[in-house]
N, C-alpha and C positions, 0 to 999 in steps of 0.2 A: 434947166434942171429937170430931171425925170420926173413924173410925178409917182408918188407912192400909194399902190392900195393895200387895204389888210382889211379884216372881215373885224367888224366889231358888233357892240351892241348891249342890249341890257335885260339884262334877269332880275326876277324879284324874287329872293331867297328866302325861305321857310313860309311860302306864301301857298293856299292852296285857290287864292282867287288873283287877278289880276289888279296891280296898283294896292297889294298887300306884301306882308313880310317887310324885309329888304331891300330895294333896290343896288346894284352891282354893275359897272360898266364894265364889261369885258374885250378883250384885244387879242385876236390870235397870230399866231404867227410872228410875233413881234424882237425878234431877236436881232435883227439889225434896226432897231432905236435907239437912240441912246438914252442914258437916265435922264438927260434934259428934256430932251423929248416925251419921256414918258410921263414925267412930272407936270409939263407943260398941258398934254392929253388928259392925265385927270383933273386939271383945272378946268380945261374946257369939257370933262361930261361933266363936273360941277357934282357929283355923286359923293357918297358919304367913302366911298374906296372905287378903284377903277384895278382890274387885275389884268396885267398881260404873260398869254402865256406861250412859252417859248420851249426850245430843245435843250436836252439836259441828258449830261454825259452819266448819272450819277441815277435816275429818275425816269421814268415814262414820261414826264415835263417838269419843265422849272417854272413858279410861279414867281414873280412880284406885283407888289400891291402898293398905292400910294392914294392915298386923300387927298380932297382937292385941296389943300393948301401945302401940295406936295412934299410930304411925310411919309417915306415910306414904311410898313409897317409888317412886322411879320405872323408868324402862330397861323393855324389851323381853323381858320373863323368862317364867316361867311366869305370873305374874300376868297378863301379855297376852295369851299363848300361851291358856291354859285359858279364858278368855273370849269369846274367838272361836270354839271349839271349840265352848265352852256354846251359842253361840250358833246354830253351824251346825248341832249333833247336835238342836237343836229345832226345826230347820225356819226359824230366823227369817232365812235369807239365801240362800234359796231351793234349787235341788236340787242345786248344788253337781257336777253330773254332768261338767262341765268346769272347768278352774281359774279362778277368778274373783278380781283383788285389788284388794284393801278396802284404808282407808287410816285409822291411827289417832290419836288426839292423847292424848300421852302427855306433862305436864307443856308443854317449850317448844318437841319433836320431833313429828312427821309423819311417819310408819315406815306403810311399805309390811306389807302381810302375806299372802298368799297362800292359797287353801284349794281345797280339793277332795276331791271322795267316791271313795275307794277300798275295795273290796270290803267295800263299806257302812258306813266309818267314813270320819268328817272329819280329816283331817290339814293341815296347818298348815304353810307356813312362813313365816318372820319377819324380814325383813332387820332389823338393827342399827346405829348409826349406826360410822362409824370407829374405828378403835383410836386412843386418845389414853393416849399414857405418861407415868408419873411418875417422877422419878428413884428408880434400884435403894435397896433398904435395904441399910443397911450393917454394923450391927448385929446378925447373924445370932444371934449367943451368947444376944442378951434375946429374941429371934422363938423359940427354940427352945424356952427355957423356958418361954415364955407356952403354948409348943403342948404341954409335956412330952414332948419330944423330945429326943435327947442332938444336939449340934449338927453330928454328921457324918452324920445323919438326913438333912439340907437337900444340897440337891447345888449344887452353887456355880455351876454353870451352868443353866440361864439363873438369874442374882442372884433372889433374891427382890424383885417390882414389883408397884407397884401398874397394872393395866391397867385400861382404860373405854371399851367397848362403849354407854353406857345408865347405867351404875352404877361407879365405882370400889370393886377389889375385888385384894386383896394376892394376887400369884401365888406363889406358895410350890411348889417343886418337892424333890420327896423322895426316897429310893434304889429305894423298890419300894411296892405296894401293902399289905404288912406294917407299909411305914412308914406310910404314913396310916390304916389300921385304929389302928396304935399310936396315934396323938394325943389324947391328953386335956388341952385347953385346961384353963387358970385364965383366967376370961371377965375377971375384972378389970387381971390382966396383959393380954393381948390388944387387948383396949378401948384400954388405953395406947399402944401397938405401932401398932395401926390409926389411930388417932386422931393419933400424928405421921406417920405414913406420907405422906400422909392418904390410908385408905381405908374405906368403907363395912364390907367385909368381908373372909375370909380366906378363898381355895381352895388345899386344900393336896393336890397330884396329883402323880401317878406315871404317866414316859410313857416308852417306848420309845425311841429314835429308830430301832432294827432292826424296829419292828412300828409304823409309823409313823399307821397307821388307829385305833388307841384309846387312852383313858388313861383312869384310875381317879382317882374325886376323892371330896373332902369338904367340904362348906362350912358356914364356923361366922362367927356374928355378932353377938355381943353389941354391937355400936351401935344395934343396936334391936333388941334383947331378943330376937332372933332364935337360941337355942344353935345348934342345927344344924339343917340345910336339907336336905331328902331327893331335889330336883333345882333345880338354880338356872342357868336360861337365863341371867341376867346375868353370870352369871361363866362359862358353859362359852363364853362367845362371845368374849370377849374373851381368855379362854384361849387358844383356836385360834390370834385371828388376832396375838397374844402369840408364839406357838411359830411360825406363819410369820414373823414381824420377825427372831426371831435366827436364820431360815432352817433351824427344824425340820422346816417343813412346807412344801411347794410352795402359793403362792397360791394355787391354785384345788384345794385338799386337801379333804376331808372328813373328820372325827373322830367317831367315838360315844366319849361318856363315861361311865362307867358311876358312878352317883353314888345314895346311900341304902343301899348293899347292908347296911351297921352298924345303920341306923336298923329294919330288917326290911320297906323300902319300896323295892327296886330300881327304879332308872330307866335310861333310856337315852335320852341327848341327843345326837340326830346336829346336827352346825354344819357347814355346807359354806361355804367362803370363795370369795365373787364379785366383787371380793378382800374385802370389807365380810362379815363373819358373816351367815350366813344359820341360822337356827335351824330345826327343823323337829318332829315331832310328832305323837303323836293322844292323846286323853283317853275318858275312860269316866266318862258321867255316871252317878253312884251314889245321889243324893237331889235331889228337884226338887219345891217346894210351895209355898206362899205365906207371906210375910211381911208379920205385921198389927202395925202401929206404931198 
């Protein structure tokens, strides 16, 4: 049988040093794989998501994305962020010395994405699609315990909701960034919790309204085998534009969120709202070589 090669590798996303941010397996080229295949690969980078990207009748490229316990997963996050990045820190989208944007096909969406070279690194931004709300949880007592939190932990403004950017993902709002350091899910409780929510995952932050420019997160997600997430675009975006709805934030605000500091992988996610999240970014490709199937 022939042997296959494709150019892979790994980025570490909203990272401005190396072995910071996110880590991201990337795969180019990859349009004759199959999903087995692809599912299989991101088991073996063993990575929090692996993206491969391919040609797209619809798109400048078609991404997928799948977790190593092979979930594929969709939205506008670092999985798209960091692949574009791969893309441009290689040269494959030319010099970038002006801002140029690309258009990507993510599952049923076509998202804009943005890029350009700044004092020699590609940064990224990423619009997202609208904020779409799910009714508040109301339930807080069994949210707290799943989070091992005591239940005056949760601040009852804004309710604990599910938001969706790209992704549904439970906004959980907490008294200080002590309180989200404190969180130790039970992933099987949680799963339950998200699961009637109904939401993919769980970001549990700490914001200001008197320092209105950052907040501190944490995102955990046992619906797909996901414990914790070290920077999660799909959830900081919809966060934002979350906290402008119950008029935290001015429409056209920007937030850096500071997310992974527990994991020992600090990130920082700037989202500026136009009024639609706009994600932004730059990554540090750390391993780039060939994969032979």
């Amino acid at each position: 049988m022939a042997v296959v090669e494709l150019v892979a590798g790994l980025i570490d996303v909203f990272a401005d040093a190396p072995l910071t941010g996110n880590p991201l397996a990337v795969v180019q080229d990859a349009d004759d794989l199959t999903e087995a295949q692809m599912r299989r690969l991101a088991g073996e980078f063993n990575q929090a998501e692996t993206t491969f990207i391919m040609r797209s009748e619809r798109a400048d490229r078609k991404l997928r994305s799948f977790t190593a316990s092979g979930v594929e997963v969709g939205g506008a996050g670092h999985n798209a962020l960091g692949a574009w990045l791969w893309l441009g820190e290689r040269g494959e989208l030319g010099a970038l010395a002006t801002p140029r944007t690309f258009h990507q096909e993510i599952g049923a969406d076509v998202l804009p994405i943005r890029l350009e070279r700044i004092d020699g690194r590609v940064h990224g931004h990423m619009r997202q699609a609208s904020l779409r709300l799910s009714p508040p949880l109301e339930d807080v007592a069994r949210l707290a315990a799943a989070l091992g939190l005591d239940a005056g932990d949760i601040l009852p403004e804004p309710k604990p909701r599910p938001a969706d950017t790209g992704a549904a993902h439970l906004m959980v709002r907490v008294v200080d960034a002590g309180a989200v350091d404190k969180a130790r899910p039970n992933a099987e409780a949680l799963f339950a919790v998200l699961e009637s929510a109904p939401a993919e995952g769980c970001y549990v932050y700490a914001f200001d309204a008197d320092a209105p420019d950052a907040a501190y997160a944490r995102f955990f997600n046992p619906t797909i085998g996901l414990w914790e997430d070290a920077a999660t675009g799909t959830a900081a975006g919809p966060l934002t534009a979350f906290l402008a709805a119950e008029g935290l934030l001015k429409s056209d605000a920007t937030l850096a969120i500071e997310q992974g500091v527990k994991m020992g992988r600090r990130s920082i996610l700037r989202v500026r709202l136009t009024p639609d999240p706009e994600l932004s970014g730059a990554g540090i490709v750390v391993l780039a070589g060939t994969l032979r199937l």
